[in-house]
C-alpha positions as CSV (number, residue, x, y, z in Angstrom):
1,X,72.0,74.8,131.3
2,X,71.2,78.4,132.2
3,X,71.1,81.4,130.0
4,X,72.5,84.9,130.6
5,X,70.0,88.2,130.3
6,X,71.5,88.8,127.1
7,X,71.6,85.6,125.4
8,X,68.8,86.6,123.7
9,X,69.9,89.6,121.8
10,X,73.1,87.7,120.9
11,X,71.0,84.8,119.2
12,X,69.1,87.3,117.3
13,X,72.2,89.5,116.0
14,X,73.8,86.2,115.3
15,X,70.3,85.8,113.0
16,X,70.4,89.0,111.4
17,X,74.3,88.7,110.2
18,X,73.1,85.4,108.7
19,X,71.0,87.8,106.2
20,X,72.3,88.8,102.8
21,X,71.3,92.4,103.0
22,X,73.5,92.8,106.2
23,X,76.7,90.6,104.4
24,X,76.2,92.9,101.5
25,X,76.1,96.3,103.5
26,X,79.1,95.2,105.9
27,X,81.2,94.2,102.7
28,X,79.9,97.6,100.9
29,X,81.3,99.4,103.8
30,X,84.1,97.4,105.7
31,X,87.1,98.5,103.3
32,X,86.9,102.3,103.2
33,X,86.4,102.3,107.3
34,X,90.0,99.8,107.3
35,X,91.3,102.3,104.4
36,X,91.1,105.2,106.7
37,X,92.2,102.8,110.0
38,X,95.4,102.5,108.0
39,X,95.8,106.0,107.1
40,X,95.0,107.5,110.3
41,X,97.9,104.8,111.5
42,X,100.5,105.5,108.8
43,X,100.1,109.2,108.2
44,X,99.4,110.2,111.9
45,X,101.6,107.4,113.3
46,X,98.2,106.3,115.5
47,X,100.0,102.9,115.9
48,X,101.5,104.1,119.3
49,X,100.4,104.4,123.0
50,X,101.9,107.4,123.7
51,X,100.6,107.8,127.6
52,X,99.7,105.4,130.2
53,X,96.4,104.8,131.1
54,X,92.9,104.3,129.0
55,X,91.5,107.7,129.7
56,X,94.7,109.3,128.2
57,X,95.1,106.9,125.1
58,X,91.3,107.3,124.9
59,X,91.8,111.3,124.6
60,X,94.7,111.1,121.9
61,X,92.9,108.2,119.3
62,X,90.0,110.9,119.7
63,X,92.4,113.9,118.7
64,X,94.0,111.8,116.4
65,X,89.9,111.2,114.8
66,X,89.4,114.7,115.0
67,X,92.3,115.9,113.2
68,X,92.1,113.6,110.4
69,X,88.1,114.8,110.3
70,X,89.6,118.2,109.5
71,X,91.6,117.3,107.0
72,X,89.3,115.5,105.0
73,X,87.0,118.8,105.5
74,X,89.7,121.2,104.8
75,X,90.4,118.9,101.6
76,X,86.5,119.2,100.8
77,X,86.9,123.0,100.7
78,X,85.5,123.6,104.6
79,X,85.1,127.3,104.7
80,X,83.3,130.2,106.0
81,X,80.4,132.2,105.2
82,X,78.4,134.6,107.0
83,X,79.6,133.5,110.0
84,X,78.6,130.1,109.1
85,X,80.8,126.5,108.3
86,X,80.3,125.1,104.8
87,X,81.5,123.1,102.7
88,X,81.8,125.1,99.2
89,X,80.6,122.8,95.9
């Protein structure tokens, strides 16, 4: 039996998901990323290919990122100062 260059690094990432520190920080995390997955597909209707081709899908789930971005900045009161981006508290 022969091994691939990077069997190695798979065996060891298979070793560190076995720890409970990384368990506990993937569950800690997992639902808000699916949360905003869902809302990025429901409110910006990112469940369809609208072009043919990678590079062009590629482009509009990045626009689609980017616009929802904004509008969780906008929400957090983006504005500007001085000439100058911030988020007012």
């Amino acid at each position: 039996m022969t091994f691939g260059p990077n069997h190695a690094y798979g065996r060891a990432q298979r070793e560190r998901w076995e720890t409970e520190e990384t368990k506990a920080a993937y569950r800690a995390i997992r639902p808000g990323i699916e949360r905003i997955h869902a809302q990025m597909k429901r409110k910006l209707n990112g469940s369809k290919l609208r072009y043919r081709g990678v590079a062009k899908n590629t482009m509009h789930y990045l626009l689609l990122g980017t616009v929802w971005n904004l509008k969780v900045l906008l929400r957090n009161n983006l504005t500007r100062e001085d000439g100058n981006w911030v988020i007012a508290s």
